[in-house]
C-alpha positions as CSV (number, residue, x, y, z in Angstrom):
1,X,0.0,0.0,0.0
2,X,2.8,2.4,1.0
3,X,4.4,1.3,-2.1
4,X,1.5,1.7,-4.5
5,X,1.4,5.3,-2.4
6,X,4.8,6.5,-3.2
7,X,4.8,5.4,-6.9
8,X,1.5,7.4,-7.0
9,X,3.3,10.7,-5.2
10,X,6.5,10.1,-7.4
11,X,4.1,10.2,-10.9
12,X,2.5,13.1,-9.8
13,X,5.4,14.9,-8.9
14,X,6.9,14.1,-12.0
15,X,4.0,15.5,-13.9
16,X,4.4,19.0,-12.0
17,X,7.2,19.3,-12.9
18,X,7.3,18.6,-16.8
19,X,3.7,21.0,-16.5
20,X,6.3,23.8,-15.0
21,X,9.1,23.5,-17.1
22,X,6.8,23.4,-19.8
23,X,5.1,26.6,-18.6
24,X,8.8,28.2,-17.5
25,X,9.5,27.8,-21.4
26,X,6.3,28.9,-22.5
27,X,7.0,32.2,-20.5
28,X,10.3,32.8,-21.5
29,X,9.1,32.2,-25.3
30,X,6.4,35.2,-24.7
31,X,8.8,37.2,-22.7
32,X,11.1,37.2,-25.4
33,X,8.5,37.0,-28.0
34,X,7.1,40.3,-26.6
35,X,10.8,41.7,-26.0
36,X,11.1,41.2,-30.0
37,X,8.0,43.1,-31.0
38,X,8.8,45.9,-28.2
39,X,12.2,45.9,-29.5
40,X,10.9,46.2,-33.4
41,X,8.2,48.9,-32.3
42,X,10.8,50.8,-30.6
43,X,13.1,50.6,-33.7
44,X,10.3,51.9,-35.8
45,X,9.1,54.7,-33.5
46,X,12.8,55.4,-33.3
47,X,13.1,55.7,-37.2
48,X,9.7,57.3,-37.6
49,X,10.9,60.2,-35.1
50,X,14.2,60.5,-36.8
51,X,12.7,61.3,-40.2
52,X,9.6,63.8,-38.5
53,X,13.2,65.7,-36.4
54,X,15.4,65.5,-39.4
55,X,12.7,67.3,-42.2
56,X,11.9,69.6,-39.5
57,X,15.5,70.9,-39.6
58,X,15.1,70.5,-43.1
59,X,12.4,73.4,-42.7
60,X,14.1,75.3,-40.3
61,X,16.9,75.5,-42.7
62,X,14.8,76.5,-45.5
63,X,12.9,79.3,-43.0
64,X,16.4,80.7,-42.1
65,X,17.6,80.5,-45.4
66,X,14.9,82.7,-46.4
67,X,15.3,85.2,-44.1
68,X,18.5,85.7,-44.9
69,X,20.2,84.4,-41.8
70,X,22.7,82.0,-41.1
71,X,21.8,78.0,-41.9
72,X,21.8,76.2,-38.8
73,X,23.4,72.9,-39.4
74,X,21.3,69.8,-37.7
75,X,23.0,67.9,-34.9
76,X,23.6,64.1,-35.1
77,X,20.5,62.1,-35.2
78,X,21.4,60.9,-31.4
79,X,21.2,64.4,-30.0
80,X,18.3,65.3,-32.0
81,X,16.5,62.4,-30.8
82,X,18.0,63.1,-27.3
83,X,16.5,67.0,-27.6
84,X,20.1,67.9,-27.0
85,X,23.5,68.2,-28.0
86,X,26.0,66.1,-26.0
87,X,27.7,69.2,-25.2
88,X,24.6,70.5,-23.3
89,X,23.8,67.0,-22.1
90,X,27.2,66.8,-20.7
91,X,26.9,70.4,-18.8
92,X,23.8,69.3,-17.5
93,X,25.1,66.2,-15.9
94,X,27.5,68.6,-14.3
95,X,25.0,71.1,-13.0
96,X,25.9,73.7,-14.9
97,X,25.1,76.0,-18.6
98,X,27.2,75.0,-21.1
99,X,29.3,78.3,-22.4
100,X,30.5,79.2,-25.8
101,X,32.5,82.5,-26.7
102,X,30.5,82.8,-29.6
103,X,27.6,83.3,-27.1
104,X,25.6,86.6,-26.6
105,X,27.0,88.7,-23.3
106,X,24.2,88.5,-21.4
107,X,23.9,92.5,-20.0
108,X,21.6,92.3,-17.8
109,X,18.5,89.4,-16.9
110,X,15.1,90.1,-15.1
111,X,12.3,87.0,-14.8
112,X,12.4,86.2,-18.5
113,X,13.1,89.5,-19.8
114,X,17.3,90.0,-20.8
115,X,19.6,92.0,-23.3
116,X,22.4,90.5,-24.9
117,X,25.0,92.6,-26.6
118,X,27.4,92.2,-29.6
119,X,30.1,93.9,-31.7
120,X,31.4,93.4,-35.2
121,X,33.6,95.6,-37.9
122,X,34.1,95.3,-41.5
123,X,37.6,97.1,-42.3
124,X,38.5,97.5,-46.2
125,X,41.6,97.9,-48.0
126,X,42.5,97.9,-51.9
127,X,42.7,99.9,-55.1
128,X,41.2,101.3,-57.8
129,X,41.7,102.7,-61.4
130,X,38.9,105.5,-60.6
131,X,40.9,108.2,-58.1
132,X,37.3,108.4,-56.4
133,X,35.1,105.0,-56.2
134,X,32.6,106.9,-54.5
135,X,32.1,109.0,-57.3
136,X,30.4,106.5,-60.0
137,X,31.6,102.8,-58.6
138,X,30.7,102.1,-55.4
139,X,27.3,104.1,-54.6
140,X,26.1,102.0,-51.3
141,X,26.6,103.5,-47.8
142,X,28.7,100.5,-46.7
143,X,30.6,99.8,-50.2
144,X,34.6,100.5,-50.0
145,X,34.7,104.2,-51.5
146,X,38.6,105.2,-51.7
147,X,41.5,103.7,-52.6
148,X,43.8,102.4,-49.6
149,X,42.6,101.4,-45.9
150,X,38.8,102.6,-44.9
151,X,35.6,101.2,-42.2
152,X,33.1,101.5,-43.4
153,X,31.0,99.1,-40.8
154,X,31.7,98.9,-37.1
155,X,28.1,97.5,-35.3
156,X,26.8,97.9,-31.7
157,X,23.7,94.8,-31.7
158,X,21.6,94.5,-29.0
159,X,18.8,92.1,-28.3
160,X,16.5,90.6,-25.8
161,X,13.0,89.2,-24.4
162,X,11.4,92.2,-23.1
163,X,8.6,90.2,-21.8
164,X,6.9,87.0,-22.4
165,X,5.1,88.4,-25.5
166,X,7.6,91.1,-27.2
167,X,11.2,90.6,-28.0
168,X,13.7,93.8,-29.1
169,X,16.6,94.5,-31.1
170,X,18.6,97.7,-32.2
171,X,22.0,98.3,-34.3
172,X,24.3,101.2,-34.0
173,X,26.7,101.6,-37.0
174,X,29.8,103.7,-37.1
175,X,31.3,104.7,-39.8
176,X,34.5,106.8,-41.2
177,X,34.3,109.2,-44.0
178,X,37.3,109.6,-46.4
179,X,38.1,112.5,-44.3
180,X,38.2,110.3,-41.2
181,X,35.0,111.7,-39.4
182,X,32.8,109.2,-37.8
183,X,29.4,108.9,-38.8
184,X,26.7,107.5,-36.1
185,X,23.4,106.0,-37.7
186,X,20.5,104.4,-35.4
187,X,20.1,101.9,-38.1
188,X,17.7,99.6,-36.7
189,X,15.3,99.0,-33.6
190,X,12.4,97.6,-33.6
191,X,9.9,95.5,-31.6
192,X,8.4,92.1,-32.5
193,X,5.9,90.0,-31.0
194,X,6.6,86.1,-29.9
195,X,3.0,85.0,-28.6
196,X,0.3,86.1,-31.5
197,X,-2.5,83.8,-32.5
198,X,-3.0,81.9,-35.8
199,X,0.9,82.2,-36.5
200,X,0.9,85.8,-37.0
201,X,3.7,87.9,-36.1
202,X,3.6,92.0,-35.8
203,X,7.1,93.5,-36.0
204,X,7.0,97.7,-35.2
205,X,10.0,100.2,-35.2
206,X,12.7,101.5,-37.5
207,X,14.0,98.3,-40.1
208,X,14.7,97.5,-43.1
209,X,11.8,96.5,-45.3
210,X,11.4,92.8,-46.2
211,X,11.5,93.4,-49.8
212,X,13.5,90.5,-51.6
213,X,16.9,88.3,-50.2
214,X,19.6,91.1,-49.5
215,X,17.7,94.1,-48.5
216,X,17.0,92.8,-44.9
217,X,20.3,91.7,-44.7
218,X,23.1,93.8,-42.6
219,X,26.2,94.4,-44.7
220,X,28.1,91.4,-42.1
221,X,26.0,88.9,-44.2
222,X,26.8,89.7,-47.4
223,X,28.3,87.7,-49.6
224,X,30.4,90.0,-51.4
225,X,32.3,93.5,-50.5
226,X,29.6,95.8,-52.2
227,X,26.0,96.3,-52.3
228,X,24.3,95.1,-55.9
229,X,24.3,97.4,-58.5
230,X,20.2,96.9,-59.1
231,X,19.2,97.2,-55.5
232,X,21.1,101.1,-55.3
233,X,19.5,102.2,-58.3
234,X,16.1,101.1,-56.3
235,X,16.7,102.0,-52.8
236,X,19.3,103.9,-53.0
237,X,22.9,103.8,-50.6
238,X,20.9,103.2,-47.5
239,X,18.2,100.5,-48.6
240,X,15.1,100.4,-48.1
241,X,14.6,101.0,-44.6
242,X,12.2,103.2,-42.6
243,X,9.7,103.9,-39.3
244,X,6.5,101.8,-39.6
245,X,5.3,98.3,-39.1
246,X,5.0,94.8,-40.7
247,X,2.5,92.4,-40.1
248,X,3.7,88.6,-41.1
249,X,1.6,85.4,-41.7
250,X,2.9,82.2,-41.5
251,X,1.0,79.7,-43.5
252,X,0.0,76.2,-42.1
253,X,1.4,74.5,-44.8
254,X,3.4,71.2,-45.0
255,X,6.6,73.7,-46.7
256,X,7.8,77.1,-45.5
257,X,5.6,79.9,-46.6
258,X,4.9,83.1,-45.4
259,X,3.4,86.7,-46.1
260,X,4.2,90.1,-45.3
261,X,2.5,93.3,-45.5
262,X,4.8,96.3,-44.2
263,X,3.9,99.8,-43.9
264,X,6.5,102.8,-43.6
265,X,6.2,106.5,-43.6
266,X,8.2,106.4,-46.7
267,X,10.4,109.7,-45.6
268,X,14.0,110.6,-46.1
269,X,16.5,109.5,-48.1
270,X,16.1,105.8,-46.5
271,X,13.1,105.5,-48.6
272,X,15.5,106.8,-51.5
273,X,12.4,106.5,-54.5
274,X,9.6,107.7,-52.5
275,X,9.4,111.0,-50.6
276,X,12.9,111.8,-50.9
277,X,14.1,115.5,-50.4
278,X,17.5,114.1,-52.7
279,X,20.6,116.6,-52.1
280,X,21.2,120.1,-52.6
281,X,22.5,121.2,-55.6
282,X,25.1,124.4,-55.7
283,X,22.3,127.2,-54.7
284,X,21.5,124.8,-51.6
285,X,17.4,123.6,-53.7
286,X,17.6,120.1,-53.0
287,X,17.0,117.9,-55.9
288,X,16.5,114.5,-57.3
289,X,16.7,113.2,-60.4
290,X,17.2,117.1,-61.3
291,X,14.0,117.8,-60.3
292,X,13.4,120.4,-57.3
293,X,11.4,118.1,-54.8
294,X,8.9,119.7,-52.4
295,X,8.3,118.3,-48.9
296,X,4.7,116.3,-49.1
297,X,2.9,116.0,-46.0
298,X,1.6,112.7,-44.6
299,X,-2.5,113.6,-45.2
300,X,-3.3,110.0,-45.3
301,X,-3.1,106.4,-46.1
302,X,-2.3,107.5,-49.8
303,X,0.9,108.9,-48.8
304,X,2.2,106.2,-47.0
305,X,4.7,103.2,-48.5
306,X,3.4,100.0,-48.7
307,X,5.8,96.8,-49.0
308,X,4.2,93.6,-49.4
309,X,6.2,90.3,-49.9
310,X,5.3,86.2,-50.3
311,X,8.1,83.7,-50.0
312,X,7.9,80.1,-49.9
313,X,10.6,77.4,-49.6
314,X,10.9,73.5,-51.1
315,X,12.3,70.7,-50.3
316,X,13.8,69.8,-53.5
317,X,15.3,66.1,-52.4
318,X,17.3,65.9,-49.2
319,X,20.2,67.7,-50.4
320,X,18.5,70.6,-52.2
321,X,16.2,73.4,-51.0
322,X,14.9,76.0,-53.4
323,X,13.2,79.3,-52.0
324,X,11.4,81.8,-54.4
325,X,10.5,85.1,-53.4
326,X,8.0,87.9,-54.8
327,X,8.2,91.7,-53.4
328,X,6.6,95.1,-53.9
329,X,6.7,98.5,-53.0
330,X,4.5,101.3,-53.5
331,X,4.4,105.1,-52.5
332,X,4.6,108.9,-53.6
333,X,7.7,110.7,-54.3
334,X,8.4,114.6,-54.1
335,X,9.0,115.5,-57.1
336,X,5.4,116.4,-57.8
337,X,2.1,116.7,-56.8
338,X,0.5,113.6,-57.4
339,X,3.9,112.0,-58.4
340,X,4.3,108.1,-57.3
341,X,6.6,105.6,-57.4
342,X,6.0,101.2,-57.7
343,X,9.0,98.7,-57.6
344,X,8.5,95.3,-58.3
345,X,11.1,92.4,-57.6
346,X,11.5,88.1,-57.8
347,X,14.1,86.5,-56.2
348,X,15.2,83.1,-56.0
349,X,17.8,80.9,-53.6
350,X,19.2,77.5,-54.4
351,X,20.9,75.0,-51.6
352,X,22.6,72.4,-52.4
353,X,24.5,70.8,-49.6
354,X,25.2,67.0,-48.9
355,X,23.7,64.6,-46.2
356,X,27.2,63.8,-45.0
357,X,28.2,67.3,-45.0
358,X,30.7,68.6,-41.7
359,X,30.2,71.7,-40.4
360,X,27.9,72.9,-43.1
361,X,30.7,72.1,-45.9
362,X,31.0,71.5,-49.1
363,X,28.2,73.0,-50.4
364,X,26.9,75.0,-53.3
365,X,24.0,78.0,-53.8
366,X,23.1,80.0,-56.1
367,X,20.8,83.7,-55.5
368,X,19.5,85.8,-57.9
369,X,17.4,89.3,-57.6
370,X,15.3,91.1,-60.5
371,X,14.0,94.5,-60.1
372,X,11.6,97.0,-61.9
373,X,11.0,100.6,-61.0
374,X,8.7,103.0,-62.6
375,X,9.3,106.5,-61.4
376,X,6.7,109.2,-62.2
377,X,9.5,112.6,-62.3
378,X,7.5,115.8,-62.3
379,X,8.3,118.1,-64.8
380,X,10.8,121.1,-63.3
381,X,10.3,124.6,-65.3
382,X,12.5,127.0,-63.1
383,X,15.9,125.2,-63.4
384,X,18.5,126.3,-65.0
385,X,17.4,123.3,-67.7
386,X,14.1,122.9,-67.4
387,X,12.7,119.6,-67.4
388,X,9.7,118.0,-68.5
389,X,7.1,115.7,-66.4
390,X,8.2,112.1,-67.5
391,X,8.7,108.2,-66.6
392,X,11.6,106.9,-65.8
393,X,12.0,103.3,-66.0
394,X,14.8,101.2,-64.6
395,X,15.0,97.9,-64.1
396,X,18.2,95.4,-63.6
397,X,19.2,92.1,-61.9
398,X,22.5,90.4,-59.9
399,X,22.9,86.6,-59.8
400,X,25.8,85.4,-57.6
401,X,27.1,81.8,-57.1
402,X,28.8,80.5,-53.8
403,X,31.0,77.6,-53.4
404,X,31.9,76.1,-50.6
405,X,34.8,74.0,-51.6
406,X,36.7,72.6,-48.4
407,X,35.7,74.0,-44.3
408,X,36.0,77.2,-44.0
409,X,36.6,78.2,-47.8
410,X,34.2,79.9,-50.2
411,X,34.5,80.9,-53.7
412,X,32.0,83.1,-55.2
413,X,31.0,84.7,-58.4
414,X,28.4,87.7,-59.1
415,X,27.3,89.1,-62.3
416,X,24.8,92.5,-62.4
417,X,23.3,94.6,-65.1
418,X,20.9,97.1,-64.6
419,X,19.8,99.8,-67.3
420,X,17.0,101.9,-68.0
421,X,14.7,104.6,-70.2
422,X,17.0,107.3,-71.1
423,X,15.3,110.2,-69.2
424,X,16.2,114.0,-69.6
425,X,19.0,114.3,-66.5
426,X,21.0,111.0,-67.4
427,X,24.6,113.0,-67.4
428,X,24.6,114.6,-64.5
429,X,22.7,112.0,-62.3
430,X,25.2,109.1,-61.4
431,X,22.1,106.8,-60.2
432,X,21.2,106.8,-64.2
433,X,22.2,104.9,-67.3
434,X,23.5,101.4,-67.8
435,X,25.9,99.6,-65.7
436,X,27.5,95.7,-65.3
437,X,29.9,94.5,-63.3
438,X,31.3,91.5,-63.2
439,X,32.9,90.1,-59.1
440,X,34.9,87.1,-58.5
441,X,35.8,86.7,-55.3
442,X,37.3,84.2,-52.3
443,X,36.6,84.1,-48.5
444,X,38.4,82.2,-45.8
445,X,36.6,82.0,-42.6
446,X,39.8,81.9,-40.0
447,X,37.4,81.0,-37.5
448,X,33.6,81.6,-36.2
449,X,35.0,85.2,-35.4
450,X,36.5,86.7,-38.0
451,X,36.7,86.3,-42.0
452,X,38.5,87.4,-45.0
453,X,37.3,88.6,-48.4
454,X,39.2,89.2,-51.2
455,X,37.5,90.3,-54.5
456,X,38.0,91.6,-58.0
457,X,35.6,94.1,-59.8
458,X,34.9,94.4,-63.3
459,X,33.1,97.8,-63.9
460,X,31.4,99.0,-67.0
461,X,29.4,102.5,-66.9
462,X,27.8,104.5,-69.9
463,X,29.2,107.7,-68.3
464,X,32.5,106.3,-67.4
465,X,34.0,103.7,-69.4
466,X,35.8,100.4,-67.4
467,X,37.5,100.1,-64.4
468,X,39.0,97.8,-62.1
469,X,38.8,97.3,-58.4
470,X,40.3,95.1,-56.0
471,X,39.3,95.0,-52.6
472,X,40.5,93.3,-49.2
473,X,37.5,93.1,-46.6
474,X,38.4,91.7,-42.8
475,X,35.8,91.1,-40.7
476,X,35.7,90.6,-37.0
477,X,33.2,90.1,-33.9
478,X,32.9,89.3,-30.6
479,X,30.2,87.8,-28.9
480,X,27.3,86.0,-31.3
481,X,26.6,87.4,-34.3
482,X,25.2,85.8,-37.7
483,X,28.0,86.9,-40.0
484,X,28.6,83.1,-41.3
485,X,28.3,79.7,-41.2
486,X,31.5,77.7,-39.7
């Protein structure tokens, strides 16, 4: 009986246990069953995330890229999946900020309002076969205009949150005449909103107008020495740049796209084709285009300028982004009663940079600008040469090529015409008649702080034959500042 007892206790013990190992392995087959489709999901999530991070910065290059600012190369995919760069990750362990000294200098912080502060000079040297390049060559405010050593560019930024809904900016330039006397302009400060509704943005101040690629752009982000020949028969040495307000759209579609609509007094010589007083002539009557111009009060709407612009950026493949670009402007001018001016422009930006690409290099693009402007002139019967009312119509382009070849080198190329209707003041007004040029040149960034630029000129005037510049541009700065990519 005992016997027949213990066989009975050994058979059921033996079935227990070939029931649990069976079970154990049954487990460990779901575990890692389930660990292989967590693992796969994960993978795939992973991936998923990788390509939503990566064409976001695709975007955000192309928005930046449009705005004329400095391309902000994406970090490996591991820090953009972390959210941060190992740098940061690695401060953060430590329990501290991470520091750069291309960072802003922080002035002065308050809750989540700060100012940061920056400084950077563009100092010029060469020659030319004109004795005076200011004369007919070089007519922008910031070109080189004599031959030997010159600054023309030498910027005070500052910027900041002001609050949680408004963030500010200003630049001071300094500049030397070719007498050596410093010249102090307040060229931009203005307001803009960070919180608006239905991706709106209102910016409100003195700045320059967001008509086409280069306008907006300070002379630090150039890609060449001198300003295009098209935009200063348009807007002049200064660029378009006034007191008013902008009011942008951004578009909830799946590439960049956005609208502007600006509004500006339209006064002074910074609004160089609207109401303009010009310069005095010899008797002190200031003039432009010959014609006496009369100051015209601001009545009403009708007498203010009006700058509209659309831009909108695609994703071409992975290594190419194309942004096209379509501006306006319209506005009196006082040369006349009733007198009015309306300048049209297209411009378009090419990227092409590879997937494997270091520190933003190699990489090639390619930016071109067309402008029309139709000037009513009112007629001028007590000068010395009387001239009649008339049109004049000038219209021109620049299309420049930049190559970056190896890290830190660029090579660049820039062709411009510009021409126009003959009009009856064309010899003595040196913003008239055809011009080309022709502007090779080569940058080496030494390092994220400072740059050189040397470049050849090709000139061709109606009024004053050919000549040749060469130019040496060094540019420095301390603290951040978007001169360049490095």
């Amino acid at each position: 009986m005992k016997t027949n007892n213990l066989i009975r206790w050994s058979a059921a013990l033996g079935v227990s246990v070939t029931l649990l190992q069976a079970q154990a392995t049954n487990e460990v087959e779901l575990i890692k069953r389930q660990l292989r489709q967590s693992q796969e999901a994960f993978e795939k999530a992973v991936e998923q995330h990788r390509q939503v991070i990566n064409g976001l910065f695709r975007r955000l290059e192309a928005v930046q890229a449009s705005q004329g600012g400095v391309v902000t190369a994406a970090p490996p995919a591991t820090a953009r999946l972390s959210g941060t760069s190992p740098a940061v990750s690695g401060a953060a362990a430590a329990g501290k900020s991470p520091w750069s000294a291309s960072q802003p200098i922080t002035l002065a912080r308050s809750g989540p309002a700060y100012m940061n502060i920056s400084f950077g000079a563009l100092v010029n040297a060469g020659w030319s076969t004109a004795s005076d390049p200011s004369a007919q060559l070089n007519l922008g405010d910031h070109d080189p205009i004599q031959r030997g050593f010159l600054l023309r560019n030498a910027e005070i930024a500052f910027d900041g949150a002001v609050d949680p809904y408004f963030k500010g900016a200003a630049n001071i330039v300094f500049k030397l005449d070719k007498d050596q006397g410093t010249g102090v302009e307040l060229e931009e400060v203005f307001l803009q909103s960070t919180s608006l509704p239905a991706n709106l943005q209102l910016k409100g101040g003195q700045f320059y107008a967001a008509f086409g690629r280069q306008n907006p752009q300070h002379p630090h982000a150039w890609g060449f020495v001198d300003q295009p020949l098209v935009l200063n028969r348009a807007f002049g040495p200064d660029g378009l740049r006034n007191i008013g307000g902008q009011l942008s759209w951004l578009a909830p579609t799946p590439f960049y796209s956005e609208l502007f609509l600006g509004v500006f007094n339209g006064q002074s010589g910074q609004a160089f084709s609207f109401r303009n007083p010009g310069e005095p002539d010899a008797a002190g009557v200031d003039r432009f285009h010959g014609r006496m111009t009369t100051h015209r009060e601001l009545r009403g709407p009708g007498d203010l300028l009006f700058v509209p612009r659309a831009a909108s950026s695609f994703e071409l493949t992975d290594q190419q982004t194309l942004v096209l670009g379509a501006s306006a402007a319209f506005g009196p001018n006082d040369t006349g009663p009733g007198r009015r001016t309306q300048i049209y422009g297209a411009d378009a930006y090419w990227k092409w940079k590879p997937a494997r690409a270091h520190g933003g290099f190699p990489f090639v693009s390619w930016q071109t600008e067309a402008l029309y402007r139709r000037f009513e002139a009112g007629e001028d019967l007590p000068a010395v040469m009387p001239l009649p009312a008339e049109t004049l119509r000038d219209y021109g382009f620049y299309s420049q090529v930049m190559w970056g070849f190896k890290p830190r080198w660029i090579a660049g190329l820039r062709g411009e015409y510009v021409t126009g209707s003959t009009g009856a003041f064309d010899a003595m007004d040196i913003f008239r008649g055809d011009r080309s040029r022709v502007s090779p040149n080569l940058t080496w960034l030494i390092s994220e702080f400072s740059k050189v630029r040397l470049q050849y000129n090709h000139d061709h005037g109606q009024y004053f034959g050919i000549a040749h510049s060469v130019w040496v541009q060094l540019e420095f700065s301390l603290g951040a500042h978007g001169a360049h990519p490095f």
